[in-house]
Legacy VTK file of the C-alpha trace (Angstrom):
# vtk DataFile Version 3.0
C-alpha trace
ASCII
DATASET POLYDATA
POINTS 428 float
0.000 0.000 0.000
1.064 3.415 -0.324
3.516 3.550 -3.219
4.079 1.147 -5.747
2.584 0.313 -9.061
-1.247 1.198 -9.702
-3.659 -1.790 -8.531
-6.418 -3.282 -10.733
-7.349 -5.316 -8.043
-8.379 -5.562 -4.537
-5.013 -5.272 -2.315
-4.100 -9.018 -1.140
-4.890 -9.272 3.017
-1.883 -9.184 5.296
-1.479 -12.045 7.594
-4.155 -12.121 10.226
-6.730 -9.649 8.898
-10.292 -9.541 8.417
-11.290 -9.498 4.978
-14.131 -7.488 4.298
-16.742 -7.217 1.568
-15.998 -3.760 0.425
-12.101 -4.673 -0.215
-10.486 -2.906 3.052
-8.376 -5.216 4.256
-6.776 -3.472 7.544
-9.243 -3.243 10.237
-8.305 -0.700 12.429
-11.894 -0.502 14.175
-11.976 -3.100 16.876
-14.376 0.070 19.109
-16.855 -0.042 16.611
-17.241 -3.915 16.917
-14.875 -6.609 16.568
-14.635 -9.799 14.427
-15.807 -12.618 15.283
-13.853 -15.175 17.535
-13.617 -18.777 15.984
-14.400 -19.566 19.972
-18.164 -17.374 19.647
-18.624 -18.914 15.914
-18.128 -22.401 16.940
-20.432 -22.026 20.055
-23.112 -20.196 17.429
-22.552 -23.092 15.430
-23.435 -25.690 17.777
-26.726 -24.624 18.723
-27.850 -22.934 15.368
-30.385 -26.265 15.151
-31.658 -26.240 18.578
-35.412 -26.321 18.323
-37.616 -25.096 20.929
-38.523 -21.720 23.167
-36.168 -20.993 26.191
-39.653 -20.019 28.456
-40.802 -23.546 27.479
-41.840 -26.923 29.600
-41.233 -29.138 27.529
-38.073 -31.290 26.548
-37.052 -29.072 23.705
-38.222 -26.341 25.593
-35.752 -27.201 28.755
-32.542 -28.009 26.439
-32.793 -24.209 25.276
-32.880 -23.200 28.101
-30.063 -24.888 29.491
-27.848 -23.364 26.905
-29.084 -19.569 28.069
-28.237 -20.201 31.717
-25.059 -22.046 31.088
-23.839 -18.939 29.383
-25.704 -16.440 32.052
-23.226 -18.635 34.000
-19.910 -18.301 31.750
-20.671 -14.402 31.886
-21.555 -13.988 35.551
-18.313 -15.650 36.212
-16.035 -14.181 33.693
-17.401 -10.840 34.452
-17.156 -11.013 38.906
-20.897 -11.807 39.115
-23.887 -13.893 40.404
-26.078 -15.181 37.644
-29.213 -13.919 38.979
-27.019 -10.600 38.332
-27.626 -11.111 34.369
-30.365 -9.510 32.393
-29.649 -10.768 28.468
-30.143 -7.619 26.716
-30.081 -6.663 22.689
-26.816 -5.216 23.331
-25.252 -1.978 25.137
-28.035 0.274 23.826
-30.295 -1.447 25.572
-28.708 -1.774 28.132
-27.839 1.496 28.617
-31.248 2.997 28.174
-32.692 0.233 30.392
-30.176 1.079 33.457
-30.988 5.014 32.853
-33.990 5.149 32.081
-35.196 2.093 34.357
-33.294 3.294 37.541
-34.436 7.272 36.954
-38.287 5.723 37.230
-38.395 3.441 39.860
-36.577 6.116 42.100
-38.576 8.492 40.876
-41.707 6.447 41.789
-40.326 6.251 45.540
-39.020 9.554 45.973
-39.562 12.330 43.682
-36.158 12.878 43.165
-35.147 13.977 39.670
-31.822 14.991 39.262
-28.835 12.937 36.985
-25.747 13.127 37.380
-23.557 12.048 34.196
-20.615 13.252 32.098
-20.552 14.667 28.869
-18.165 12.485 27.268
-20.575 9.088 27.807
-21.770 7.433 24.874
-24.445 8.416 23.116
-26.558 5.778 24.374
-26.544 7.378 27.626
-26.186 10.861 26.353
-29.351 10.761 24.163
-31.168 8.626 26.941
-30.592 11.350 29.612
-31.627 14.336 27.663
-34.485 12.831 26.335
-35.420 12.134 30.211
-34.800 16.082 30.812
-36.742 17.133 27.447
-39.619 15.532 28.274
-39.816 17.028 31.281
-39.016 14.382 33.534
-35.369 14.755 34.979
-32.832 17.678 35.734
-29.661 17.164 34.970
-26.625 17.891 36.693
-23.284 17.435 34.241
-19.990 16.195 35.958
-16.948 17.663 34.220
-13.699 15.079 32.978
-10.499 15.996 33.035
-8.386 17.134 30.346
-7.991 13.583 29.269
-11.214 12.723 29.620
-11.216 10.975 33.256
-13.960 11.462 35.726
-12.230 12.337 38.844
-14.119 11.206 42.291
-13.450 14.242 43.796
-15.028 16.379 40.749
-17.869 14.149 41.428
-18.533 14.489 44.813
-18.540 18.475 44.042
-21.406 18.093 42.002
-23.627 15.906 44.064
-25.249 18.345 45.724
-28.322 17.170 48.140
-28.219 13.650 47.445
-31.987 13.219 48.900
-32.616 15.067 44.883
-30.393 12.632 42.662
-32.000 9.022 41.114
-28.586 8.123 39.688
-24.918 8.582 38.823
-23.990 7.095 35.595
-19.900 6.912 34.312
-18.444 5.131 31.709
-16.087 2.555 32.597
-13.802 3.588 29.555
-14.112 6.259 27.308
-15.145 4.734 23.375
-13.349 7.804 21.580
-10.078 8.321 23.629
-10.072 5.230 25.528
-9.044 6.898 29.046
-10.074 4.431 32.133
-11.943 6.237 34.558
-11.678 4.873 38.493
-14.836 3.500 38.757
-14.603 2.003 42.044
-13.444 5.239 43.661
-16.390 6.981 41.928
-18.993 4.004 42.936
-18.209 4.690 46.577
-18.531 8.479 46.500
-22.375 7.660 44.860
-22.775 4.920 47.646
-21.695 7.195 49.942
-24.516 9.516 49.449
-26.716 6.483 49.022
-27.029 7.195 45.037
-27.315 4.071 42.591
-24.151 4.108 40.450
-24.627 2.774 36.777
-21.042 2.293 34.419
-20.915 1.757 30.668
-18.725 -0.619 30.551
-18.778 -1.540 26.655
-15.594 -0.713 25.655
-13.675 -1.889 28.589
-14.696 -5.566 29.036
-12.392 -7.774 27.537
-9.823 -5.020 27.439
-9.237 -4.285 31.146
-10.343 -6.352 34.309
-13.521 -5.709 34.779
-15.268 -7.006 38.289
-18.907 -6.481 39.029
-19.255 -7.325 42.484
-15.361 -6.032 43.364
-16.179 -2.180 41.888
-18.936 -1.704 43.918
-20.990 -0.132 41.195
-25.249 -1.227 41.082
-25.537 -1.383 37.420
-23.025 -2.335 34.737
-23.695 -2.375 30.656
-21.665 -5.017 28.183
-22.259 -6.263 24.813
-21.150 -9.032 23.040
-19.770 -7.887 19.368
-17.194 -5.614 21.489
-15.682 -8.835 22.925
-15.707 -11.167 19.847
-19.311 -12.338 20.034
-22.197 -11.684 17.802
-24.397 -8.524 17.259
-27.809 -8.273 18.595
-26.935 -9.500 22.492
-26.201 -7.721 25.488
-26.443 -8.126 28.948
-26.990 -5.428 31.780
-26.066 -6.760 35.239
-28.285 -5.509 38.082
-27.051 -5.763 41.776
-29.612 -7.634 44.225
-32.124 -4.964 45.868
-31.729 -2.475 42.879
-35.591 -1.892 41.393
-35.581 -1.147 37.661
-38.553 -0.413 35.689
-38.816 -2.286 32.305
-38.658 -0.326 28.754
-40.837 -2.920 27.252
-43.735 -5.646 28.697
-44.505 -9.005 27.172
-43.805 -12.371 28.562
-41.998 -11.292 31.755
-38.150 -13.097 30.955
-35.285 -11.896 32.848
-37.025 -10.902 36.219
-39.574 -9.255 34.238
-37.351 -6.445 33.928
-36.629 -7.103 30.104
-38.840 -9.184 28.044
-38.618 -11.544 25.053
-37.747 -14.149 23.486
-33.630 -15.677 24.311
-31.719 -16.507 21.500
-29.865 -19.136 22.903
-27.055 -19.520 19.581
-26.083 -15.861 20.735
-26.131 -16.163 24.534
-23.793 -18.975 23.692
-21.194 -17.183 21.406
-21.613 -14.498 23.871
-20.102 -16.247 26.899
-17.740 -18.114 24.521
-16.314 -14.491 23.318
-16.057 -13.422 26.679
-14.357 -16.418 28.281
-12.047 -16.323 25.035
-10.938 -12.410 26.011
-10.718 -12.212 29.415
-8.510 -16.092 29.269
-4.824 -14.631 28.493
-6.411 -11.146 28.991
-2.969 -9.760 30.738
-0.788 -11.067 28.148
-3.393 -9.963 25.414
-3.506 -6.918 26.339
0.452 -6.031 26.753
0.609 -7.552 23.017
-2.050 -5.062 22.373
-0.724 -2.461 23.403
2.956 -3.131 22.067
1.164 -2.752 18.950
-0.580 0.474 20.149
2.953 1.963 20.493
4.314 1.380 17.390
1.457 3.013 15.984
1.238 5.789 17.974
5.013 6.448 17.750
4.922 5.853 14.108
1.997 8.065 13.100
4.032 11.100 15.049
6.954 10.331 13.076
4.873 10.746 9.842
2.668 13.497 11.186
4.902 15.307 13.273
1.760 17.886 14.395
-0.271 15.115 15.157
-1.558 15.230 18.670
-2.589 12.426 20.359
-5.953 12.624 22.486
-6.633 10.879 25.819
-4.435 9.827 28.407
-0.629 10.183 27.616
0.618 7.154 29.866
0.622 4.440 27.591
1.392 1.827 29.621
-0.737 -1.592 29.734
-1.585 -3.997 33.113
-2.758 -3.251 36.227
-4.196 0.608 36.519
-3.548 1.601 33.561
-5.118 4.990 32.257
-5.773 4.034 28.795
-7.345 1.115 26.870
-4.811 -0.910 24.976
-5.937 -1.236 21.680
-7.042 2.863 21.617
-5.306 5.726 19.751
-7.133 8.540 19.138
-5.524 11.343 16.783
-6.309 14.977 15.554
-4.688 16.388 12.837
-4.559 20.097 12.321
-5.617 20.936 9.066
-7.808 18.022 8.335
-11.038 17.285 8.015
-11.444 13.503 10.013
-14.424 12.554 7.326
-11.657 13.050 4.513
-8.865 11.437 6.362
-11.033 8.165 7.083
-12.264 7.620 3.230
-8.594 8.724 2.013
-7.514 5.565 3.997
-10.340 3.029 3.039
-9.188 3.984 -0.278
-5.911 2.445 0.342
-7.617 -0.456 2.331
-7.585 0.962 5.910
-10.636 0.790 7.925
-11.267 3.120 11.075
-13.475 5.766 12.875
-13.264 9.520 12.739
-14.178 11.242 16.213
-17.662 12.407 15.144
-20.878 11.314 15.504
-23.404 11.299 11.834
-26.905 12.022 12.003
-29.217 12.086 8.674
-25.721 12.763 6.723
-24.589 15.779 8.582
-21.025 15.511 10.748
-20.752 16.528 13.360
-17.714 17.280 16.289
-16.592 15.039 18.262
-18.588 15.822 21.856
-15.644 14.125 23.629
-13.442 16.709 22.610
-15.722 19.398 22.723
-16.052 18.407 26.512
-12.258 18.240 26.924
-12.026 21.854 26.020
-10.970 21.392 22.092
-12.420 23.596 19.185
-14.450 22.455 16.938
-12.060 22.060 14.422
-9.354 20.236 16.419
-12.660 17.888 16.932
-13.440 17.356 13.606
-9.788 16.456 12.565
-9.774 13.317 14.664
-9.155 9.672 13.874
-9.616 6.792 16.178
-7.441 3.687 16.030
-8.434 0.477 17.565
-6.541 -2.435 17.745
-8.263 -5.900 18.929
-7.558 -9.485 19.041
-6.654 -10.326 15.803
-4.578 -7.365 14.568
-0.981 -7.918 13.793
2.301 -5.536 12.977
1.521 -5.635 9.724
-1.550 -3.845 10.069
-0.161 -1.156 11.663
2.872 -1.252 9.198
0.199 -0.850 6.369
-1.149 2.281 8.214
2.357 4.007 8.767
3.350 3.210 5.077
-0.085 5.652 3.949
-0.720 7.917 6.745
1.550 10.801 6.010
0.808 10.857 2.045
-3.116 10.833 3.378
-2.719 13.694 5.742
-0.827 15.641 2.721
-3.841 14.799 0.654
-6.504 15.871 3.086
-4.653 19.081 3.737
-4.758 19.805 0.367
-8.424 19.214 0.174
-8.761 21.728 2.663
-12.545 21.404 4.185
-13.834 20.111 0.579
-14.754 16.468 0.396
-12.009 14.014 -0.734
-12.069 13.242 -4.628
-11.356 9.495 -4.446
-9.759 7.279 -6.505
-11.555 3.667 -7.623
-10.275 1.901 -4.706
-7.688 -0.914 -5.990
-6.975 1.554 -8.573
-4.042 4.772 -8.048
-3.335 4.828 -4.631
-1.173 7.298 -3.636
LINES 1 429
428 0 1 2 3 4 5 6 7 8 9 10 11 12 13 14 15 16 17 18 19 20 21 22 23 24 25 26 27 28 29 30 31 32 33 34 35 36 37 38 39 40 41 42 43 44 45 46 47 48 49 50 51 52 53 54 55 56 57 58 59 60 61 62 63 64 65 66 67 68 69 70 71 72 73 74 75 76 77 78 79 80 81 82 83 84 85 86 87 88 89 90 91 92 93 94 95 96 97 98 99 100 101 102 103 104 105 106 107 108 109 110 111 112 113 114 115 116 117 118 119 120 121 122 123 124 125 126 127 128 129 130 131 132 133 134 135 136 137 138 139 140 141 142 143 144 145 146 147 148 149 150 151 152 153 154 155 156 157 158 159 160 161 162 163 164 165 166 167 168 169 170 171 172 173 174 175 176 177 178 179 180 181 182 183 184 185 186 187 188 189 190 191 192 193 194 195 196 197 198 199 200 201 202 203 204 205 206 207 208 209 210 211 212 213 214 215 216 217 218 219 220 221 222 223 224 225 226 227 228 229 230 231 232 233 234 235 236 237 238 239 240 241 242 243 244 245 246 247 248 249 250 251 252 253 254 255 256 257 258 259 260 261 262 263 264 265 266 267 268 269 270 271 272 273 274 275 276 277 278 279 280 281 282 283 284 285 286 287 288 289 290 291 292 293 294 295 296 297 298 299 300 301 302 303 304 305 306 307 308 309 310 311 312 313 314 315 316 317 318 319 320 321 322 323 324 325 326 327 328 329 330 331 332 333 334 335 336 337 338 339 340 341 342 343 344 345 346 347 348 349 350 351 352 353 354 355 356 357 358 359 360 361 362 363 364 365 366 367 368 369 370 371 372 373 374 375 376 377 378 379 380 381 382 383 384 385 386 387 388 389 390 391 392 393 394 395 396 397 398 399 400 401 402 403 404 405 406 407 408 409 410 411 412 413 414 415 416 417 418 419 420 421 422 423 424 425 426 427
C-alpha cells in the first residue's frame, strides 16, 4: 500500500486480517465492533439447530434453556458476578437505556427525586437517553466535568452531588469509546454509595480489554455487549445488583425478572459467553501484546505526522491501573477534516473511525473533545485507532506506510470532500 505500481485489483490481506466485503483489508476498528472469535462462531454453530422456546416446559423447551443459563453462568463468572445478576439484553443500547432510564423511574416512583448526574463524554446511548429524560420534562440534569484527558475524577464528582436526597442516579463510563481513558470506577462508585445514590457504568468498551469485576467495583448497574468482545451482534447483557428496582422499557412475557422481556436466543447467549471467556482467558498477556502494537502506531503516526496530537491519556502503559485502553489511539490532525482522512484511507484499504458522531448525513464534532475543552475544528480532525484481538504488525505497518501521504492529501483538500480514486486503482 502506499507507493508502488497502480492496482487493478483488490489489495491481497496481510497475515491475520479480516477481509471485508468492500475490499479494506486493515481493520483498524476493533471500538466499533470486533470480528468474530472462531471460539463465539463455533459455540453459534453448535446450537444454530436447537429447536424449541427458552420459556418452554417441555423437553425441547428445557434443552434451550439450558444453553441460556449455562452462558448467564460463563458471563456472571467471567465478568465477577452472580447469575441472577444477568439480564440478556439486545446489546449496550439497551442496556444502557434500560439502566438510565429504568433506575431514573423506579426512584422516581419512591421519591420524587429527579436529578442525573452524568458526564458529557458518555456514549451516546446514555447521552441521548438522559436528555431525552430532561426534554420531556421528567429529569434535571446535573453534568460532571472530565479531566483534560477525559477521566472522571471522584473528587469532581462528589462536588457536584449536591443534596443527594434530589439525585435518582450517577452514571460513568467505565472507559471512554473515543479516547479510551479508564476512569476509576470504584473510587467513583463509593462516592455515589456514599450519598446512598445508585451508580450505573458503561462498561462496553472496557470488558475484555481491562479487568472488569462487578461485584469487586462496587458499582449497582453495569452495561456489556457481546460484538465488542468477539461475540455476535444483537446480544447484550446489563447486570443488576440484588435490591436495585428497575422499571422495564418494554412488557410481554416477563423473561429476565420481568425487567426485560422476550424471546432468548440461545445460539447468541452462547457465542456471547464463549467471546467473553475467550478475552478475558490470556487477557494480561493480550492486552500487553495489544498495546505493544498500540505503540508502534502511535510512535509511528508522530513520526509521519509530526503535528499530530494524540488525544486521551498520555501514559501508555498496559496492566494493572492503567489509564488508557490498549488497543485505543485517538488522533487529531490540524488541518484536516477527520471525514476526509477516514475515506482517504479506506481507499488504500484501511478501515477506522473519525471522532464524530453522523446524524441524517450531517457531521458533526466530536462531543468528547468538545467536553475536553478542544475547538471544533481540532474535533473534527480526529481519527480513532483500535486495535483488537486479531490485529498484527503488519496492520499497523500498512497504516504508517499511507498515513503521512493521506494527511498531505486531506490538507490539500482543505474542508472540501475528498475526490477518491476507484479503490484498488491509483493509490497514492
Amino acid at each position: 500500500m502506499g507507493a508502488g505500481p497502480a492496482q487493478t485489483g483488490p489489495a491481497a490481506p496481510y497475515a491475520g486480517t479480516v477481509a471485508l466485503t468492500d475490499g479494506a483489508t486493515v481493520y483498524l476498528d476493533h471500538a466499533a465492533t470486533t470480528p468474530l472469535r472462531p471460539e463465539a462462531r463455533d459455540a453459534m454453530a453448535a446450537h444454530l439447530g436447537l429447536v424449541g422456546n427458552a420459556s418452554s416446559l417441555h423437553g425441547p423447551g428445557r434443552a434451550a434453556r439450558r444453553v441460556v443459563e449455562d452462558a448467564r453462568e460463563s458471563i456472571a463468572a467471567d465478568l465477577g458476578a452472580r447469575p441472577s445478576d444477568v439480564i440478556f439484553t439486545s446489546g449496550g443500547t439497551e442496556s444502557d437505556n434500560l439502566a438510565i432510564k429504568g433506575l431514573f423511574w423506579s426512584r422516581f416512583a419512591v421519591g420524587n427525586a429527579r436529578r442525573i448526574v452524568c458526564s458529557r463524554i458518555e456514549h451516546h446511548a446514555v447521552l441521548d437517553a438522559v436528555t431525552w429524560l430532561a426534554e420531556t420534562g421528567q429529569a434535571e440534569v446535573t453534568w460532571v466535568e472530565a479531566d483534560a484527558v477525559g477521566r472522571i475524577t471522584p473528587e469532581a464528582l462528589e462536588a457536584v452531588i449536591g443534596d443527594p436526597a434530589d439525585v435518582t442516579l450517577v452514571t460513568g463510563m467505565w472507559a471512554n469509546n473515543e479516547v479510551g481513558t479508564v476512569s476509576p470506577i470504584a473510587d467513583l462508585a463509593a462516592v455515589a454509595a456514599g450519598a446512598r445514590i445508585p451508580f450505573h457504568t458503561d462498561a462496553v468498551q472496557a470488558a475484555g480489554q481491562v479487568p472488569v469485576d462487578f461485584t469487586a467495583s462496587g458499582v449497582d448497574a453495569l452495561s456489556v455487549t457481546a460484538h465488542k468482545v468477539g461475540g455476535p451482534l444483537g446480544i447484550g447483557a446489563l447486570l443488576v445488583k440484588p435490591g436495585v428496582a428497575i422499571t422495564p422499557l418494554s412488557h410481554g412475557g416477563g423473561q429476565e425478572r420481568d425487567v426485560r422481556s422476550g424471546t432468548f436466543d440461545p445460539p447468541a447467549a452462547a457465542g456471547f459467553a464463549a467471546a467473553l471467556r475467550a478475552a478475558i482467558a490470556d487477557l494480561e498477556a493480550e492486552s500487553a501484546r495489544i498495546a505493544e502494537l498500540r505503540h508502534h502506531l502511535v510512535r509511528g503516526v508522530l513520526a509521519a505526522v509530526p503535528d499530530a496530537a494524540l488525544n486521551g491519556d498520555p501514559d501508555l502503559r498496559s496492566g494493572p491501573g492503567a489509564g488508557r485502553l490498549p488497543g485505543n489511539a485517538h488522533f487529531s490532525f490540524p488541518g484536516c477534516d477527520g471525514d476526509s482522512l477516514l475515506l482517504l484511507l479506506d481507499a488504500e484499504g484501511i478501515a477506522c473511525s473519525t471522532g464524530s458522531a453522523c446524524t441524517a448525513g450531517v457531521a458533526r464534532p466530536s462531543h468528547v473533545l468538545l467536553g475536553l475543552g478542544a475547538d471544533p475544528a481540532q474535533a473534527r480532525s480526529s481519527l480513532r485507532f483500535s486495535l483488537g484481538h486479531d490485529t498484527t504488525q503488519a496492520d499497523v505497518d500498512a497504516l504508517l506506510a499511507c498515513i503521512g501521504p493521506v494527511v498531505d492529501r486531506a490538507r490539500s483538500a482543505g474542508a472540501r470532500p475528498a475526490v477518491l480514486p476507484a479503490r484498488g486503482a491509483g493509490r497514492a
